[in-house]
N, C-alpha and C positions, 0 to 999 in steps of 0.2 A: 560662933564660928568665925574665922579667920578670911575677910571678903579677900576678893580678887587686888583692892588698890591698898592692902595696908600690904602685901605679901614683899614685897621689895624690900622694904624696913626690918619683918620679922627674919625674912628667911637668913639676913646678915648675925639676928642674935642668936636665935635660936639654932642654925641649922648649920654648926660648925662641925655636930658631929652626926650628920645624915651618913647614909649611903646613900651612894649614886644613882641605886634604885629610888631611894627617895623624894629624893632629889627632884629624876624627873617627873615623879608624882605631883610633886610640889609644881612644875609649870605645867602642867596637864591641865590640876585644878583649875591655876590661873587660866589658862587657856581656855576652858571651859566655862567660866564667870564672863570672859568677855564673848564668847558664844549668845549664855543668855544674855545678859545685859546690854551691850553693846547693838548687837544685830536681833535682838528680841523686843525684851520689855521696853528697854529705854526709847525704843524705835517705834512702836505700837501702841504705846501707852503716855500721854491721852490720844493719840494721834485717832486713834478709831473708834473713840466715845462719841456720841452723838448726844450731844449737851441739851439738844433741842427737843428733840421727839424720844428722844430715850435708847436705851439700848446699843449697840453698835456696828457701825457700818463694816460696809464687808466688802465694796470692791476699791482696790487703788492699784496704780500702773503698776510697770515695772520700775519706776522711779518716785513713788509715791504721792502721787496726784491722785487726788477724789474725784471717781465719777459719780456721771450724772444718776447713774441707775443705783439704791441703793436698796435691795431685797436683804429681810432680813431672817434668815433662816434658824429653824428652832437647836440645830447642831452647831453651830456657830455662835449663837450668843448662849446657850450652855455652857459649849467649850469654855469660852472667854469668861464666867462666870467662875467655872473648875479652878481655871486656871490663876484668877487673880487673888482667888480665898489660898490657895495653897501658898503663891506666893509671899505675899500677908505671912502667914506661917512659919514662911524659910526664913524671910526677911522683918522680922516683926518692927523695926527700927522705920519701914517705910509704910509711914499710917496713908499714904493715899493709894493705895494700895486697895484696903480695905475699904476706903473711901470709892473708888471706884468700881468693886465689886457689889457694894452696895446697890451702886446704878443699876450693874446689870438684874441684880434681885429682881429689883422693882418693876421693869420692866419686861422679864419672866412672867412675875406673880401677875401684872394688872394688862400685859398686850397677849402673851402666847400661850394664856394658859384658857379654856376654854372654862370657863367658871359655870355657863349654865349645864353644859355635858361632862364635862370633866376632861381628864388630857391634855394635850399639848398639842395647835394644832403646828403644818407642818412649818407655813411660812407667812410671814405679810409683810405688807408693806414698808417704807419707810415711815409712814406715822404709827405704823403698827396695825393699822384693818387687815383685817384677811381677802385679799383681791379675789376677786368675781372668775369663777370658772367652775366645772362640772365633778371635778375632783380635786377644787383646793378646801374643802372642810375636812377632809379625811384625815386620816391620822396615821403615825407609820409608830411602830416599837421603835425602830434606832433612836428616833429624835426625843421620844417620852422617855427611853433609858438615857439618854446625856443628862436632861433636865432631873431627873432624881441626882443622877451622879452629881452634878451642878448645885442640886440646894439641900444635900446632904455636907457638899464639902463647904459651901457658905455657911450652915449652921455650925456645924464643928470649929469652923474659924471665927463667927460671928457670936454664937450663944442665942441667935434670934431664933424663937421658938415657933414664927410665924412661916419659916422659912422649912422647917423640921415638920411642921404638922404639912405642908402643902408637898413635903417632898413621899409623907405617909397616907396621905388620901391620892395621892398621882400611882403611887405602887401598888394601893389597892384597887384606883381604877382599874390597873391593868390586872392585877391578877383576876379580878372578875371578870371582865368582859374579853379577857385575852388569851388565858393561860387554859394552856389543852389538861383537861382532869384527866384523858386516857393516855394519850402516849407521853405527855410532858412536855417540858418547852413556850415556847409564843409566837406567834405568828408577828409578821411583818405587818399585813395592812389592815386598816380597820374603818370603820366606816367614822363618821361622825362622834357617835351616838357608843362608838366604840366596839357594833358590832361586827365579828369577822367576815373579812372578804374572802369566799372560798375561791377554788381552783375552776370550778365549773360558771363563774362569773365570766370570762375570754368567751364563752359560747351563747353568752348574753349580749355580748359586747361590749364588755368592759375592756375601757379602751386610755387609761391614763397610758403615759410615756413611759412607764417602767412596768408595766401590763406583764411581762413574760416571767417576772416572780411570783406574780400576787397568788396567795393560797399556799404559798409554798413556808418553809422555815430554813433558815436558812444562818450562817455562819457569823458573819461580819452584824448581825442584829444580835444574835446571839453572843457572842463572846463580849460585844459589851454591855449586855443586860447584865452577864455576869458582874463586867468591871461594876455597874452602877448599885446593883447589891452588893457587893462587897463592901462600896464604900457607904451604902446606908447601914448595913448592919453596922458596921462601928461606931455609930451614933444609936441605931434605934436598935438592938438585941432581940429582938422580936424573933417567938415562935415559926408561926409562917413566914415571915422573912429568912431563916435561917434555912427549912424547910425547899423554899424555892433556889436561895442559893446554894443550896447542895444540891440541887438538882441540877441544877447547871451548870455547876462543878464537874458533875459526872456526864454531863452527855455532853461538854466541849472535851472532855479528857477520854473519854471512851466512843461515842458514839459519835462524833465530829473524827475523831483521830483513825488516822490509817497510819499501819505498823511501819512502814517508811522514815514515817516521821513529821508528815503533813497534814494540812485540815482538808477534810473533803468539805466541800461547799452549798449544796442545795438540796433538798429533802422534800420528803411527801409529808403530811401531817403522823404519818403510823414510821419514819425516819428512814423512810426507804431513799435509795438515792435516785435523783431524776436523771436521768439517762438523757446523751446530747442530742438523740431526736426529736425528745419532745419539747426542748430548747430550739429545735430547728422548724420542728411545725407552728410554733409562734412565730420565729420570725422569720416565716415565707421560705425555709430553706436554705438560710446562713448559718451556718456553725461558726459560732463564735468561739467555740472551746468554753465554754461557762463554766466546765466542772474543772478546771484548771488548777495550777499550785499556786498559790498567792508569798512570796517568801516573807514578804514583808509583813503580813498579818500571823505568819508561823512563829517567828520572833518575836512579835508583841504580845502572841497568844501565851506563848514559852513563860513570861514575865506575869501575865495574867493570872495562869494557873496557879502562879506559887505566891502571889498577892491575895487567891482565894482562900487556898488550904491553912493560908497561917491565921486567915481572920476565921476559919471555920475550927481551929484547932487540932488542925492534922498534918500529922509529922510532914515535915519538909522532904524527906526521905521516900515519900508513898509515889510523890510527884517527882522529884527532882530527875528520877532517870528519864521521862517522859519528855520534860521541857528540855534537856539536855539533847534529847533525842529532835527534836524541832528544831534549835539551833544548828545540832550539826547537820540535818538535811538540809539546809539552807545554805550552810556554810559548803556541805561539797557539791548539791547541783545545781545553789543559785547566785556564788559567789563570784566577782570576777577577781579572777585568780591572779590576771595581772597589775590591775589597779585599784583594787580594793572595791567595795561595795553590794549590795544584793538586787542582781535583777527583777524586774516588776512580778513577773510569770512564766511558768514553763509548765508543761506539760510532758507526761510519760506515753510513748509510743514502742510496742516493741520491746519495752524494759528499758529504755532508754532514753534519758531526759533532752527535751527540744523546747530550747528556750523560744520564749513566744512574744515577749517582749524584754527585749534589753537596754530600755530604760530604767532608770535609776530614780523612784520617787521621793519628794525629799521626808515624808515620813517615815518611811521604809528605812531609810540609815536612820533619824533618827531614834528611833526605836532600837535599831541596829546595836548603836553603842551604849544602850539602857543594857540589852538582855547581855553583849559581850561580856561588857564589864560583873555582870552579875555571876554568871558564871566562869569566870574566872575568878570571882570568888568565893565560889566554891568547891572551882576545880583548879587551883592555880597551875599545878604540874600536869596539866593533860595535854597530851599530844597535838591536841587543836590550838594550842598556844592561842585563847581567848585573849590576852593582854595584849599581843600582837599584832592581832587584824583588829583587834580596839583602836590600838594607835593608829594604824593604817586606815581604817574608814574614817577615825574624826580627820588625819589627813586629806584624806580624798574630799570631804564632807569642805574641808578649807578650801582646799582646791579647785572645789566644782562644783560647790551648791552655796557659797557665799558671796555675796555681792557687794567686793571689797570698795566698787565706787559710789554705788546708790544705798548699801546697807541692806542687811537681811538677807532671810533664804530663797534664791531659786527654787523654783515649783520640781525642779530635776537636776540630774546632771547634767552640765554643759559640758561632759568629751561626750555626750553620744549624741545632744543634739545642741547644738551653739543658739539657737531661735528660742528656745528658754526665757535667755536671755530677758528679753521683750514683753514674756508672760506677765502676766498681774502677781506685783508682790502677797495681795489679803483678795480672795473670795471667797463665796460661800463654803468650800471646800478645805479650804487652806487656812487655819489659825495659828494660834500659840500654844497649842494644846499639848501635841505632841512633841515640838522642840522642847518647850519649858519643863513638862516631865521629865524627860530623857534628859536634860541637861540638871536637874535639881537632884534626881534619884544618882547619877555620875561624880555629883559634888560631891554627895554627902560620903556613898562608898569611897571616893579617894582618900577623905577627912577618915 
């Protein structure tokens, strides 16, 4: 493929008989190379290897300065696993690449993976021990589904077989000790030892910091248990693996999906919805809006679906109105219509959408200009003019989540809040995961 720094040379021999539409295809690309590279990889990589104790760090300024605290969580150094085997991939010419994801392997396999019970636990330390508390041995599905995701895609890049059997004994952990045989699905929390924390634990007093889900199933653990099946099936073909990822095919595309065209979010174990008061009797009588519209997880879900169906072998057609139908609710009640981009959340009152936060997170676009660009190429002439607000959000995306003086993404938009600014470039929250995706899956469609 044709990188970002040779395009100035070619585009003189080659591109005498473009159209203008091509044309500006051809700087888009470019545009988007220096996205990732520039204010990504080049920026992040080695900058957030820990040479020393392994794996990598995860908090620096708003100007990239290492603190002192360096927690290293098991979604985050997944991520950055994902993310640098793919790389590798794109870029096969940059062997430290692979070199560097290798690190992160290692450090998976021998700090966060629990060898005597199996799993992944959630977080530790900067040496890698698991720190002293009442509920830090426990184990959550989001963080166990990265780490599949994570050394399914290091084997596919690597060939190392040690990295494939641990991502296949980690998925059978979980199907044993997690996966509901009655209604389907997986639960979010789990003990140590990998057994389920039910919903009647709060009246035990169970009391960890995110207490008001536990027992519950829920969306955002789900849709990417999905991703992280999908991407092991394409290494390991397996019976029951295919088995579970159809199943979770079908209850994020039917039973997560309201005809609108959004995910609904929280569940009883049998898929009922949790109603906001019993979100409100946990926490003391705040309504938080829990059951909410997430736009930004609609749009990545959009791109999920149709990255399931085609590794399960079903027509793109089964899906395609569905994910289209997710983009577009997104695009007419969570879009801002005067400057590009998709609000954080809203909620429907009355039949009527009230945005609930109008913030701008910077996954949320990026994702944004994954699922755009995706369908519009599918739909190029639909009325939604998907190529459009493609260009218009990586605009806005330039505009207001790039930091053309320290480098890299703001955690948000700066028009809605300027104090951004200041936020931490890398934490536990914030990796390379999602830009480098969305910027790698954008190259290749414009190629």
């Amino acid at each position: 493929m044709i990188r970002a720094y040779f395009i100035p040379i070619f585009l003189g021999i080659f591109c005498l008989g473009c159209t203008p539409k091509s044309m500006e295809k051809q700087k888009m690309k470019s545009h988007l190379e220096q996205l990732l590279n520039r204010h990504t990889l080049d920026l992040w990589y080695p900058k957030v290897i820990d040479f020393e104790n392994g794996g990598f760090y995860s908090n620096f300024s708003f100007d990239w300065a290492k603190e002192k605290e360096q927690p290293k969580f098991i979604v985050t150094q997944a991520r950055h696993l994902w993310t640098l085997s793919k790389v590798f991939q794109f870029y096969p010419e940059r062997t430290k690449y692979k070199n560097y994801a290798h690190h992160g392997f290692e450090f998976l396999k021998n700090k966060m993976f629990d060898s005597e019970q199996g799993g992944f636990y959630q977080i530790v330390d900067e040496t890698g021990q698991v720190p002293d508390g009442e509920y830090t041995h426990e184990k959550r599905l989001y963080g166990n589904a990265f780490a599949i995701y994570a050394l399914a895609a290091y084997y596919e890049m690597s060939g190392d077989t040690t990295s494939l059997n641990l991502a296949i004994r980690s998925f059978r952990w979980l199907d044993i000790h997690d996966h509901d045989s009655i209604y389907g699905g997986y639960f979010q929390y789990m003990q140590r030892d990998g057994t389920i924390i039910p919903r009647s634990a709060l009246a035990q007093g169970y009391d960890a910091p995110d207490k008001k889900y536990v027992g519950l199933k829920d969306y955002n653990s789900s849709i990417h248990t999905l991703e992280a099946f999908t991407e092991l099936y394409q290494v390991w073909p397996n019976d029951t693996l295919k088995d579970r990822l159809y199943e979770m095919y079908k209850i994020v595309s039917e039973t997560m999906y309201a005809p609108p065209g959004y995910l609904q979010l929280y569940f009883h174990p049998d898929w009922t919805i949790v109603k906001e008061q019993e979100f409100m009797e946990v926490g003391h009588g705040k309504n938080e809006y829990i059951q909410h519209i997430t736009f930004g997880h609609d749009v990545e879900t959009a791109f999920l679906l149709l990255e399931a169906a085609k590794v399960l072998g079903i027509a793109q057609e089964e899906i395609l109105p569905k994910a289209k139908r997710m983009v577009d609710h997104a695009l007419e009640k969570g879009w801002d219509m005067e400057n590009g981009g998709f609000y954080e959340k809203g909620i429907y009152e009355d039949g009527e959408m009230v945005i609930l936060d109008y913030g701008k997170n910077w996954w949320s676009q990026a994702e944004g200009i994954n699922s755009l660009l995706l369908m519009h190429k599918h739909f190029p002439d639909d009325p939604q003019q998907y190529y459009q607000k493609f260009e218009l959000l990586v605009d806005y995306i330039d505009q207001n989540m790039i930091d053309h003086e320290n480098l890299g993404w703001y955690s948000g938009g700066v028009d809605h809040d300027s104090n951004i600014k200041k936020l931490r470039k890398s934490q536990i929250w914030k990796g390379t995961y999602h830009t480098s995706r969305s910027l790698m899956h954008c190259i290749s469609m414009l190629e």
